[in-house]
C-alpha positions, 0 to 999 in steps of 0.5 A: 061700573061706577066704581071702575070709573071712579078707581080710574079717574082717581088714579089718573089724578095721582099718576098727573102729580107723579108725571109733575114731579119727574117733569121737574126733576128733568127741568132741573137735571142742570141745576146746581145743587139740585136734589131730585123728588119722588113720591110714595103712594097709598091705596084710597079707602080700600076695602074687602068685600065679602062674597055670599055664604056660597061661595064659603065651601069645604076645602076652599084655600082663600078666605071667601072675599075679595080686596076693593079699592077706589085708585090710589093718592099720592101719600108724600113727596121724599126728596133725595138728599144724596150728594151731587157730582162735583164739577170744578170751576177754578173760582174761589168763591164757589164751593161745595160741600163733601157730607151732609152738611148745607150752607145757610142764608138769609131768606125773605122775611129774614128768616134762615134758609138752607141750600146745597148751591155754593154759586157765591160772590161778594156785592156791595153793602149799601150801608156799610161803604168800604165793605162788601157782602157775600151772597148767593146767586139769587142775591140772599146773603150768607150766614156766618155761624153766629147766624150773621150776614158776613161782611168782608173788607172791599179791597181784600182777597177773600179765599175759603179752607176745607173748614168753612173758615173765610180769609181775607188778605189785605194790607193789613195782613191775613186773618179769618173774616167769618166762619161759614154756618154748616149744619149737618143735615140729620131728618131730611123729611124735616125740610120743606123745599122753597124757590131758589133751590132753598129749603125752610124747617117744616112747621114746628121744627126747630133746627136742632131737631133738624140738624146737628149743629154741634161742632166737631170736638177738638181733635176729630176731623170735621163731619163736612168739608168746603171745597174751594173752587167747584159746585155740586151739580145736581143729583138727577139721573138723567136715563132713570128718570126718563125710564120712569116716565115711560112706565107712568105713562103707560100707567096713565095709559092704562087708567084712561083706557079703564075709564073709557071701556067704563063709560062704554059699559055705563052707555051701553047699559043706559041704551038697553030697553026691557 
């Protein structure tokens, strides 16, 4: 009985963090370039327990025990990488990507960090007046392939090509400002998901171990491109994600109605007098 109570209260632990990470798929089914979690499982300190030497008879087909368990724990979390739907916006500043690739921005503390939400705008730089910034739409700025903030004139018409490639028209002309840093995503698992929709290197990793960042050699098309004018929407399936809500709740059904018949078991055999 103890160990049915015990299989039960730990499988309705794992099943709780299941149940959390669908509620926040389904939190974010509107979020731009949002990219939806799932969660693999594994058995907690699984066992065979073998039967007495009299159940070993001749002729028996199945080895003489039986497999024990004690529920089951949540072994990882996996998100999913693949592209969203495409929606357009007819704004030349948001952009999204078609391939692998992710935009990098300048994170708390500095550091770089990576996103698939392309929502951009341009805000004034406090220390350098005539110039502005481009940012995203937590206000984190954008980096340039030499891993810089880009910083474009105040009184220019900025647009952005299938390349990454920021131009600017003003007075002066038409040039190329910056060129967006697009590492293509190679290790998904290498990631670590942060707040703002943003995901950090896991620890120890460097980005070439995560990334390739070699450019497309000269002649080949480009592994991504940037389209100018629409957002990726995230890749949550709404109808999947409420079909697999319904099955772990009725998993966590189950477990809670096994620890009940186990603590009715354990009361009942604490009740019985000799």
């Amino acid at each position: 009985m103890n160990n049915s109570m015990i299989s039960a209260m730990v499988s309705m632990n794992s099943i709780q963090q299941r149940l959390d990470l669908i509620a926040d798929n389904i939190a974010n089914v509107e979020t731009v370039g949002y990219k939806s979690k799932d969660s693999s499982f594994e058995d907690v300190l699984n066992q065979v327990q073998h039967h007495h030497k009299d159940f070993n008879l001749t002729g028996r087909a199945t080895p003489p025990g039986y497999s024990m368990g004690y529920g089951m724990r949540l072994a990882s979390i996996v998100q999913n990488m693949e592209q969203g739907p495409h929606k357009e916006t007819g704004i030349p500043l948001d952009l999204a990507i078609e391939g692998n690739a992710m935009f990098a921005v300048q994170g708390n503390g500095g550091g770089i960090a990576y996103t698939r939400e392309g929502g951009f705008h341009v805000s004034p730089d406090p220390g350098n007046l005539g110039f502005v910034q481009l940012v995203n739409n937590q206000g984190y700025k954008v980096l340039d392939q030499n891993d810089n903030p880009i910083n474009l004139p105040a009184n220019g018409k900025v647009a952005v090509d299938t390349a990454g490639r920021v131009w600017v028209e003003s007075a002066a002309g038409r040039r190329i400002a910056a060129v967006l840093k697009l590492p293509e995503l190679q290790r998904p698992e290498g990631l670590v998901q942060m707040d703002g929709n943003l995901y950090t290197l896991g620890a120890g990793l460097t980005e070439a171990e995560v990334f390739d960042t070699a450019p497309a050699a000269p002649g080949e098309a480009p592994k991504s491109e940037v389209k100018s004018g629409f957002l990726e929407q995230s890749n949550v399936q709404y109808a999947d994600e409420m079909t697999k809500m319904m099955e772990v709740q009725r998993a966590y059904q189950l477990a809670a109605r096994a620890l009940s018949s186990s603590d009715t078991m354990m009361n009942l055999a604490n009740t019985m007098r000799g």
